[in-house]
C-alpha positions in Angstrom: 155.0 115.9 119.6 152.6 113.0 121.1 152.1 113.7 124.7 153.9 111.0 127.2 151.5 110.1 129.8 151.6 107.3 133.2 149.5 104.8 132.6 146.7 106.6 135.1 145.9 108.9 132.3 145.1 105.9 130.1 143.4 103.9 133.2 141.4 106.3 134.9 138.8 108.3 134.5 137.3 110.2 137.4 139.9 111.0 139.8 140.9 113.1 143.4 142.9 116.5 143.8 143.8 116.3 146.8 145.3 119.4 148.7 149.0 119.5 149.7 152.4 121.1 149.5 154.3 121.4 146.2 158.1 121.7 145.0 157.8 125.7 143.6 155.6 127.7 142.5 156.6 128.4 139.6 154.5 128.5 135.8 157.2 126.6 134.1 157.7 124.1 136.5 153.5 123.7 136.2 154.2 123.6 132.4 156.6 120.7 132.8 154.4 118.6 134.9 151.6 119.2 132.3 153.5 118.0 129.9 154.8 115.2 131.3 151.4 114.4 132.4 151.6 115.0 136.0 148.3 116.2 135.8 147.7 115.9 139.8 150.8 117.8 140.6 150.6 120.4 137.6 146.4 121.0 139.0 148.6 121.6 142.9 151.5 124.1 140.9 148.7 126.3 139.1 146.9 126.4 142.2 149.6 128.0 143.9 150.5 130.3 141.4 146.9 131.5 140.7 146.3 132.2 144.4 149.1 134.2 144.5 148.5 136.7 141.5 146.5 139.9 143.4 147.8 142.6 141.4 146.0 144.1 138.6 148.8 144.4 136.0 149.1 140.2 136.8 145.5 139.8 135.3 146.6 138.9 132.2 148.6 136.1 133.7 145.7 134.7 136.4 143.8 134.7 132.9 146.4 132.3 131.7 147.4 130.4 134.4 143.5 129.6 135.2 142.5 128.2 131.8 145.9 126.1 132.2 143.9 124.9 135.5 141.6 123.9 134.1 143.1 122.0 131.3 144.1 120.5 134.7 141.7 119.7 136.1 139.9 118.3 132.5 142.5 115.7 132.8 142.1 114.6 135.6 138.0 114.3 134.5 137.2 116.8 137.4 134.5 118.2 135.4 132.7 121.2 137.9 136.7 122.6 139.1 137.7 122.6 135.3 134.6 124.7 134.2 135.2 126.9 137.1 138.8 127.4 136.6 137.8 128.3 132.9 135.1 130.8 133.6 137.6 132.5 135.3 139.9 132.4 132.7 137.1 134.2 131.1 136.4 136.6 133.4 140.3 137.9 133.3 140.2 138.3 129.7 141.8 135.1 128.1 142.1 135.4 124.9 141.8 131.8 123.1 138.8 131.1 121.4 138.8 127.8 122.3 138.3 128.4 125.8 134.0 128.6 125.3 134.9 125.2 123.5 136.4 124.4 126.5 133.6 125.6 129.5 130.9 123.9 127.1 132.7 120.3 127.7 133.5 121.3 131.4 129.5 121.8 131.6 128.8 118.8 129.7 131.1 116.6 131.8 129.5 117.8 135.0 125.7 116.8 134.0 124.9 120.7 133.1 123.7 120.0 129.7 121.1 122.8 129.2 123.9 125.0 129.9 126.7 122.8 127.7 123.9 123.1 124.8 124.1 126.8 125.1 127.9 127.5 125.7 128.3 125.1 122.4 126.1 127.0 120.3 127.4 130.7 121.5 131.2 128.9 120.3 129.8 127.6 117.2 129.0 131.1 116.1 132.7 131.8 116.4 134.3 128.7 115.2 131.1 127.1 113.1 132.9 124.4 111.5 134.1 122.7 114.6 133.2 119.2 114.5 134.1 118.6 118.1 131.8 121.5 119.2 129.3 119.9 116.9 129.4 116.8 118.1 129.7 118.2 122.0 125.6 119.9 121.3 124.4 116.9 120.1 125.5 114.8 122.9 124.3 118.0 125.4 120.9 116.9 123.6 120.7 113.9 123.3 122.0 113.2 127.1 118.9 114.9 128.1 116.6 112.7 125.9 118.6 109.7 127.3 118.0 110.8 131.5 114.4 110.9 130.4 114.2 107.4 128.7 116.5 105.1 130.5 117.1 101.3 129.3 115.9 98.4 131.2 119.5 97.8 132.8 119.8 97.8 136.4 123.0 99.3 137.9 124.2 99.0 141.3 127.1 99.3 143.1 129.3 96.6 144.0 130.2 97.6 147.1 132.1 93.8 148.3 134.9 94.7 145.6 135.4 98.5 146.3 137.3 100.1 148.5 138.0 104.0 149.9 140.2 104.9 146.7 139.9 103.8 143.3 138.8 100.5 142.0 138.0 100.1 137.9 138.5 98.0 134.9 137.1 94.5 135.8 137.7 91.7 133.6 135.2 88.3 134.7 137.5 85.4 133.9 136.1 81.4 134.4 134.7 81.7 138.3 136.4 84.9 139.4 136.7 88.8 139.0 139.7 90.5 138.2 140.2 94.5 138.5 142.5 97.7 138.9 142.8 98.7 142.5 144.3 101.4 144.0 143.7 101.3 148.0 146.4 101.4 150.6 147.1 97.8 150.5 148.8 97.7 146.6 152.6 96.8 146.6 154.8 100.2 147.2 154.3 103.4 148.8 154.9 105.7 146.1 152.0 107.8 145.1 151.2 108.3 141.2 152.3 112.6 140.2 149.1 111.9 137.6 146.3 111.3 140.4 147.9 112.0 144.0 147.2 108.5 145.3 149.2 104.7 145.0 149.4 103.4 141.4 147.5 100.4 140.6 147.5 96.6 141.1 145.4 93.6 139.8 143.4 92.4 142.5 141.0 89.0 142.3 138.0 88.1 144.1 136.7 84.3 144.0 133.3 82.1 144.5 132.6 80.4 147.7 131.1 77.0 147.8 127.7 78.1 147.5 129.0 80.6 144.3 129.0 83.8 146.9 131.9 86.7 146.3 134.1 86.5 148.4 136.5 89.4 150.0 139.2 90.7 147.3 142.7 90.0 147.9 146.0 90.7 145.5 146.6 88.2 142.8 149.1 85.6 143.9 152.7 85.6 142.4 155.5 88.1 141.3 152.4 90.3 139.1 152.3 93.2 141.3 155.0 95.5 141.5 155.7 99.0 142.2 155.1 99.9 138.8 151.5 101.1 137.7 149.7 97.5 136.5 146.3 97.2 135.6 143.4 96.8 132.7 143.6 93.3 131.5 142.5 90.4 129.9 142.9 86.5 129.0 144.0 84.1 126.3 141.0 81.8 125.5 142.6 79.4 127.9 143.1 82.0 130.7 146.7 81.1 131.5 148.3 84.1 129.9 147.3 87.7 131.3 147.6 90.9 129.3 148.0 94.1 131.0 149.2 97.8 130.8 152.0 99.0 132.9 154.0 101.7 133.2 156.4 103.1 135.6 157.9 106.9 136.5 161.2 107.0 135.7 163.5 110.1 136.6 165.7 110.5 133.7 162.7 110.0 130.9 158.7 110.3 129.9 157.3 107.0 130.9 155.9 105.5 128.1 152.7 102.8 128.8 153.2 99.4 127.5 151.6 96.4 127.3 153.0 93.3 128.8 151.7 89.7 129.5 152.2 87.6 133.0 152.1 83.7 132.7 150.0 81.6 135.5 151.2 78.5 137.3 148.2 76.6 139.2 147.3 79.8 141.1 150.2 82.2 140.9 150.7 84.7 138.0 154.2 85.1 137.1 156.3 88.5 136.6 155.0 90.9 134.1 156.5 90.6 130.6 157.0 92.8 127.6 154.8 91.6 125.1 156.8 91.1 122.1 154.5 91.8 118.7 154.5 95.7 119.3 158.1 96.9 119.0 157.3 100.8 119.1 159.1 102.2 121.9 157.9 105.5 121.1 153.9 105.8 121.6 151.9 104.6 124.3 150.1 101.2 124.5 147.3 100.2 126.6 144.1 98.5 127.9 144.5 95.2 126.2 141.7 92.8 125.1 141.8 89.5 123.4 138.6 88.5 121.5 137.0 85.1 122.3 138.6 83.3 120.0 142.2 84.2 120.7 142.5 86.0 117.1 142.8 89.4 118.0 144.6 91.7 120.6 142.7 94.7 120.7 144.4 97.7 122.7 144.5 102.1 122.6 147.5 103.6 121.4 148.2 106.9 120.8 150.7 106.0 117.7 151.0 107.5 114.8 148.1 107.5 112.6 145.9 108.2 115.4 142.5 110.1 114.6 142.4 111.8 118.4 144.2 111.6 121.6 143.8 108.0 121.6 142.3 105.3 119.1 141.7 101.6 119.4 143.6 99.4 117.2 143.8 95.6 117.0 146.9 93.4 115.8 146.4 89.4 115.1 148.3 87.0 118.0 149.2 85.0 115.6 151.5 88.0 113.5 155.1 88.3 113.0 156.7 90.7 115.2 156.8 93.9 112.8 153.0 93.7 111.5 152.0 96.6 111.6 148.4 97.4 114.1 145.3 97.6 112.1 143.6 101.1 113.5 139.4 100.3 113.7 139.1 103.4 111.7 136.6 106.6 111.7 133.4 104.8 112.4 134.9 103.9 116.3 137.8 106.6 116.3 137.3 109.8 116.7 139.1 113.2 117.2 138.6 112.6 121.1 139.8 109.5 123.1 138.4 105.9 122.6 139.8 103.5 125.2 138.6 100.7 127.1 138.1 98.1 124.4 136.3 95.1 125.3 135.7 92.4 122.3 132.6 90.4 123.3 132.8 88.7 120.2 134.1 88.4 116.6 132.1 91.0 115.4 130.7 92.8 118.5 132.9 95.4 120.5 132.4 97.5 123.5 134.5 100.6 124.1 134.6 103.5 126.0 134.6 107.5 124.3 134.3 110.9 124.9 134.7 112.0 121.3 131.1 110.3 120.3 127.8 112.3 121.3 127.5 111.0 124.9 126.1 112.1 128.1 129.9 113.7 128.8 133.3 112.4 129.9 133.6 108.7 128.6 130.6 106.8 127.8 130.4 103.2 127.2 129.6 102.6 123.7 128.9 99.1 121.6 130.0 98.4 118.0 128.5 95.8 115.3 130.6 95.2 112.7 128.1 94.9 109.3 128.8 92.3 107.4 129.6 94.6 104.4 132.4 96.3 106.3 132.4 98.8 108.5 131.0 99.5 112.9 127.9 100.5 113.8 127.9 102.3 116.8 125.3 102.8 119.7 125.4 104.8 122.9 124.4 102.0 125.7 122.2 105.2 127.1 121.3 105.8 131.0 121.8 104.4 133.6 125.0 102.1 132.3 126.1 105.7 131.2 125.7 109.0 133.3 127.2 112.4 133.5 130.7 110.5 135.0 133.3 108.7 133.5 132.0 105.2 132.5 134.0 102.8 130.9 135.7 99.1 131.0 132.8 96.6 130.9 132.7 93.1 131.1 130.3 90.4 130.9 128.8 87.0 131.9 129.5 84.5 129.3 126.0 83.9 127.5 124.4 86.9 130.3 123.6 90.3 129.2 125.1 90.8 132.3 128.3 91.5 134.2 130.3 94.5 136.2 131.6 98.2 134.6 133.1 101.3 136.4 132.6 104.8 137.1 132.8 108.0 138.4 129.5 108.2 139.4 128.1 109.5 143.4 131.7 109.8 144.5 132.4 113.7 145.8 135.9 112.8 145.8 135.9 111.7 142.4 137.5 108.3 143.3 136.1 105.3 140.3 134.4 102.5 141.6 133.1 99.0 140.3 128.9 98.7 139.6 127.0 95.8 138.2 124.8 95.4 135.7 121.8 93.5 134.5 119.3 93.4 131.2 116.1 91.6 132.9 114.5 89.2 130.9 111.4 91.5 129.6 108.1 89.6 131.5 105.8 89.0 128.1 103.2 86.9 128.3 100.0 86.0 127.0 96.9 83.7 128.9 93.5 83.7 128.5 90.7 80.7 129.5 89.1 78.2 127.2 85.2 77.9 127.9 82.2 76.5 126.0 79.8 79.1 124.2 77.9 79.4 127.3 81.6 80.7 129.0 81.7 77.4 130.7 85.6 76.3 131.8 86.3 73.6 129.7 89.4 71.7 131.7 92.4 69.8 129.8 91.8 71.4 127.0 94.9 71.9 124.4 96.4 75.0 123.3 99.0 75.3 121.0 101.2 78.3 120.2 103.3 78.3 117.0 105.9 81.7 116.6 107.5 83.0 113.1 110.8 82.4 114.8 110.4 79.3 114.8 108.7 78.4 118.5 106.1 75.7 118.9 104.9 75.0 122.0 101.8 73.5 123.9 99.6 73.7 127.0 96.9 72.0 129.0 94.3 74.3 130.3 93.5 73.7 134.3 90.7 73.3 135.9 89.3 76.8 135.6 90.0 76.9 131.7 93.2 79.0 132.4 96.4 78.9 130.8 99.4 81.2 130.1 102.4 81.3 127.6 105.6 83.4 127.5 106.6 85.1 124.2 109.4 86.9 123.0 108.7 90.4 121.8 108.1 91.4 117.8 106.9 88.0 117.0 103.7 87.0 115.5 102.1 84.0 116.6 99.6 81.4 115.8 97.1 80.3 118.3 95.1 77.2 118.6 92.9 75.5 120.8 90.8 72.2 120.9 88.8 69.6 123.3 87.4 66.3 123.0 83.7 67.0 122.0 84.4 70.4 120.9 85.5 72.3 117.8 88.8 73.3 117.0 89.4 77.6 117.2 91.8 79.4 115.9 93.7 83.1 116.9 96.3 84.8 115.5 98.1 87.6 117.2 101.5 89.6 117.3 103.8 91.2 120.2 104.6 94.5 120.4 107.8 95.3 119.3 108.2 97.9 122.1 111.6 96.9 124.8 109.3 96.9 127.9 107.0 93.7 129.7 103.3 93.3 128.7 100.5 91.0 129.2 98.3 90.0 126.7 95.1 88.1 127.0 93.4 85.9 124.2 90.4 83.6 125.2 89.3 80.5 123.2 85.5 79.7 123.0 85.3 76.0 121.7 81.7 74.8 119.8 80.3 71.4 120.8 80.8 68.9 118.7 77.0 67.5 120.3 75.0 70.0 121.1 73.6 73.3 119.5 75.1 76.3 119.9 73.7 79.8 119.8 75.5 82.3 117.2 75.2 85.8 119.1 74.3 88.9 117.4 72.5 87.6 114.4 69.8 90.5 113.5 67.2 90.2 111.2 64.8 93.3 110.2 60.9 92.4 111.5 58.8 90.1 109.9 61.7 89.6 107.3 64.4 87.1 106.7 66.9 90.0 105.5 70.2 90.2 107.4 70.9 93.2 108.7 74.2 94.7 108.3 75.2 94.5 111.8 75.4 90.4 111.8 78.3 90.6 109.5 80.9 90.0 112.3 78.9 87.1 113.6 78.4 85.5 110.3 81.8 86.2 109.5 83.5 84.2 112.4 81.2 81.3 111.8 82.7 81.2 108.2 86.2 81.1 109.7 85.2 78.8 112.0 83.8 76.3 109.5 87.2 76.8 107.2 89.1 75.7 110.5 87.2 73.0 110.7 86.8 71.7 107.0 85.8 68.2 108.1 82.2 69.3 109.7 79.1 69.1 107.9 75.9 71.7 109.9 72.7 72.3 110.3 71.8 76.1 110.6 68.5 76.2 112.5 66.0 79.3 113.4 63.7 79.6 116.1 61.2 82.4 116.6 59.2 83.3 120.5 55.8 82.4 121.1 53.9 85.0 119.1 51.7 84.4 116.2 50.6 80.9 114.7 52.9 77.7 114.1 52.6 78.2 110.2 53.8 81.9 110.2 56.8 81.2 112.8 58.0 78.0 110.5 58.2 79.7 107.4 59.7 83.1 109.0 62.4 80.9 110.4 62.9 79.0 107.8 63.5 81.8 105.5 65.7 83.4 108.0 68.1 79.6 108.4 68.5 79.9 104.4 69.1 83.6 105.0 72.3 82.8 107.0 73.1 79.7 104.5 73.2 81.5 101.9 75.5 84.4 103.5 78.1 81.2 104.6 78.0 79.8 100.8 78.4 83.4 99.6 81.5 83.4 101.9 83.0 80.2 100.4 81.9 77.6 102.5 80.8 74.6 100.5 76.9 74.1 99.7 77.4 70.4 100.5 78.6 71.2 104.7 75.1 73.3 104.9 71.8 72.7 106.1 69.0 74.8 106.7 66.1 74.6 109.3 63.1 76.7 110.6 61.9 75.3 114.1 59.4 78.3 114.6 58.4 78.6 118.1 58.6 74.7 118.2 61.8 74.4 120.6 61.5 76.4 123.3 65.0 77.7 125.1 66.0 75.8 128.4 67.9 78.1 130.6 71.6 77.6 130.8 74.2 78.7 133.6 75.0 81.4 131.3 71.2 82.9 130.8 70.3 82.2 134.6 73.8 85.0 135.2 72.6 87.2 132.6 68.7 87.0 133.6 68.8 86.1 137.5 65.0 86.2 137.5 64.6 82.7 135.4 66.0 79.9 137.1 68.5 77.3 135.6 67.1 74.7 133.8 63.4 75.9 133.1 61.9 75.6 129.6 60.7 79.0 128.1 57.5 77.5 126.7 54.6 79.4 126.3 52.8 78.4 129.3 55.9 79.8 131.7 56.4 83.0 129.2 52.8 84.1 129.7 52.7 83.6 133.3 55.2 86.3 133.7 55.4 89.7 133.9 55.2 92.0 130.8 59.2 93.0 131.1 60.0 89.7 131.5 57.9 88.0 129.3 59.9 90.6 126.9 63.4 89.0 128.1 62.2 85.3 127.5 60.7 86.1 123.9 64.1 87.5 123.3 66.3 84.6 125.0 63.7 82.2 122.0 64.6 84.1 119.3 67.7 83.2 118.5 69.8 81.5 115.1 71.7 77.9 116.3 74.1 76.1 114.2 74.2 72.0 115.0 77.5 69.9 113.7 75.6 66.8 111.8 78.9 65.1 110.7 82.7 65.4 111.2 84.1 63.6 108.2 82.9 65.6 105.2 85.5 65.1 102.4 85.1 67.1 99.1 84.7 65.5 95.8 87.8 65.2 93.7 
């Protein structure tokens, strides 16, 4: 037969035993409250009744009564007293096999997971097909991979909306919050037999003037009574409320139901029964109505089930008598999926301890393929943690929003938490400087993404300038400035979830004066390239192909040694040495010339040569007359600094032959 529970045992997830009298100790009474879910007072009758079994012909029955406290205390998702009461269970010789089953969970509910790992395996070499022990080691594993990688969320606790007992389930609707409390201050005085303390109520919080929470208060109108109410939701239009309810009755199981409460201006009327599902006979619960105002999406327990509890979905717009449409084996599992939350047509969040998960319920998120069928992802620590975490909601448009938990309450007592995906911080800046690594101010950059992103800067007065980018996605880079040439960069993000700061400079040719190609090498007293001045030669050629329009002079100059005829045809040979290379790397013959200047053009010193040679001061002529008066190290510096291979722009508006 399906197990009757109070809403409670749908709602909540981590929850208090609190110490008190009971109404006989007796095993069958214990049994009854059991299995009418009274899970609080059943966890207070096998108390009793375990403390008083001393004798040893009674070990037997401590053995049985102790793995039937825990069972207990598993309900009521009081992880650490459950594995206890089990080992002792143990200990006095209980003999169901599914008790290791059992201690593994315990220990994988209360954060013990080496331990869970090894308490699955030693019950998997009993019972090796078990799919629920199977699945129970591989989310002892992989909750231990998850504490040690953690997702960018930030979690914190909202302390403004909690209170001393239990507070859960919020549901962001327009400008306010809406949630499940169940402090002193809810409407009767009747405590819930499932959790020991006052059944729930839908409280609201709402924005100041300056968009500040405010304190929460109960929702206005006839919503609240002394009936269990909580978990809800909103038409599209957010005038009709969805809920579960339920309420202890004496002469029968109370069965949970969802019901729907209409709002006038501020007040919420009476709770209603809502009138598609006409089961009396399972439980219904923990409504959610997609965006769009399509779909109802609730847990029952009905038949057809997969586990304890499934999520199903009906349309609004259905006759009364359509039958619910379960979500099937990719969400469902053999455990308990509750908590649904439809961000979206095709996006759901839900909450499950039957998928691999870091123990009790985890908050999981399903993408429906567009073949058919969910895809479903663990949202990983810290949104998830060794507690009961379930019943998200979000922003609209934020990866953002509030959830609840178990979590860093000794009394085991839910409370509400936010959370928060930062933006990730990627970026990419660099400066934009003349060949001699002179700023070159107002110059434009340009940045052009494969998804689509085109966007453009002015450099500032330093050369600087920065861009955001979005992660995975290759971009194109350019930069230009009046009286300079064009450059080019391409480059691509890491696809990695975490921030990073690239940095890309641009050095821009003149359009006017002569610039120096670095690391050009030449073997001595030949015009032969050596090997190494392929890079150089190699961005000049993509330099030229960036700039098709240019027509240049290639121009080398040799130092001061030997006579004016030798140094003009060595660097002559040596300018149609790096021609040659550029036509060979298909840049047309008609863009090229070629010059040997010998020793015939001296090199002023720049800004850039008087930083990197301190001893020659900025703006004197390297001639032969200044070279000789020096000393012999730096005389060997200077001859250097002359030797050098120049390219000149001679034309911008080169157009090829048809």
């Amino acid at each position: 037969m399906i197990r009757k529970t109070f809403i409670l045992t749908l709602l909540a997830a981590a929850l208090p035993l609190l110490l008190g009298g009971c109404r006989g100790a007796r095993l069958s009474v214990a049994d009854e409250q059991m299995e009418r879910g009274e899970y609080y007072e059943a966890a207070r009758t096998y108390r009793k009744i375990y403390n008083k079994l001393k004798k040893p012909s009674e070990r037997s029955l401590r053995a049985e009564v102790a793995y039937k406290l825990g069972n207990a205390h598993s309900r009521l998702s009081q992880s650490a007293r459950a594995a206890g009461a089990y080992r002792n269970a143990l200990r006095y010789g209980h003999p169901d096999s599914l008790l290791y089953r059992h201690i593994a969970q315990a220990l994988h509910a209360d954060g013990k997971y080496a331990e869970a790992a090894d308490a699955y395996r030693q019950y998997l070499m009993l019972a090796p097909g078990d799919a629920i022990a199977r699945t129970g080691l591989k989310g002892a594993t992989d909750a231990a991979r998850m504490r040690q990688h953690p997702t960018r969320y930030k979690v914190a606790n909202a302390k403004l909306f909690n209170s001393r007992r239990s507070d859960f389930s919020p549901q962001i609707q327009g400008d306010k919050l809406y949630f499940t409390t169940t402090n002193e201050k809810v409407t009767g005085d009747a405590h819930s037999e499932v959790t020991g303390i006052k059944r729930g109520d839908v409280w609201e919080v709402s924005k100041d003037e300056q968009g500040k929470w405010q304190r929460p208060e109960p929702v206005k109108g006839e919503l609240n009574s002394v009936a269990d109410e909580g978990i809800i939701s909103f038409s599209p239009d957010g005038r009709t409320m969805y809920l579960t309810r339920a309420l202890r009755r004496s002469d029968a199981d109370t069965k949970v139901e969802i019901v729907t409460s209409a709002r006038s201006d501020a007040s919420w009327g009476e709770a209603r029964r809502f009138d598609l599902i006409e089961d009396t006979v399972a439980n219904y619960g923990h409504p959610s109505v997609d965006p769009t105002g399509t779909y109802i999406y609730f847990t029952s327990d009905r038949g057809g089930t997969h586990g304890s509890y499934d999520i199903w979905r009906m349309r609004l717009d259905a006759t009364a008598g359509t039958l619910p449409e379960n979500l099937g084996p990719s969400i469902n599992t053999s455990g308990r999926e509750m908590f649904p939350y439809a961000y979206s047509d095709s996006i759901l969040y839900f909450a499950s301890d039957g998928h691999p998960g870091m123990g009790g319920l985890d908050i999981f998120r399903a993408t429906l393929n567009p073949g058919g069928g969910w895809k479903v992802e663990n949202m990983g620590v810290p949104l998830n943690s060794q507690a009961d975490d379930f019943g998200i909601t979000f922003f609209p448009g934020r990866n953002a929003g509030y959830f609840s938990s178990g979590r860093a309450d000794a009394r085991g007592y839910d409370h509400i938490f936010s959370f928060e995906l930062p933006d990730l911080d990627i970026s990419i800046s660099g400066y934009v400087t003349d060949l001699e690594e002179e700023p070159i101010a107002g110059a434009r950059i340009r940045i052009i993404g494969r998804d689509g992103s085109n966007r453009r800067a002015v450099s500032r007065d330093d050369g600087s300038f920065s861009f955001t980018l979005e992660r995975g996605v290759s971009y194109l880079m350019q930069a230009g400035a009046k009286g300079y040439l064009n450059a080019r960069q391409e480059f691509t993000a890491d696809s990695a979830e975490e921030d990073a700061a690239y940095e890309v400079d641009f050095m821009l040719a003149s359009l006017t004066s002569p610039n120096v190609v670095e690391n050009i090498f030449y073997d001595y007293d030949k015009a032969t390239l050596r090997p190494e001045s392929a890079l150089a030669l190699d961005s000049l050629a993509t330099l030229l192909k960036e700039n098709p329009s240019i027509t240049v002079e290639m121009s080398s100059h040799t130092d001061r040694v030997g006579s004016d005829a030798y140094n003009n045809a060595l660097s002559e040979r040596r300018a149609k040495s790096v021609v040659d290379y550029l036509i060979a790397a298909g840049i047309s013959p008609e863009r090229l010339q070629w010059k040997g200047y010998g020793k015939t053009r001296p090199k002023s010193v720049t800004k850039r040569i008087a930083r990197l040679y301190p001893q020659f001061p900025e703006g004197q002529v390297l001639d032969e007359e200044y070279v000789s008066s020096l000393s012999d190290e730096d005389r060997a510096a200077a001859d250097q600094i002359n030797r050098r291979t120049e390219f000149k722009v001679t034309s911008t508006d080169f157009e090829l032959p048809l």
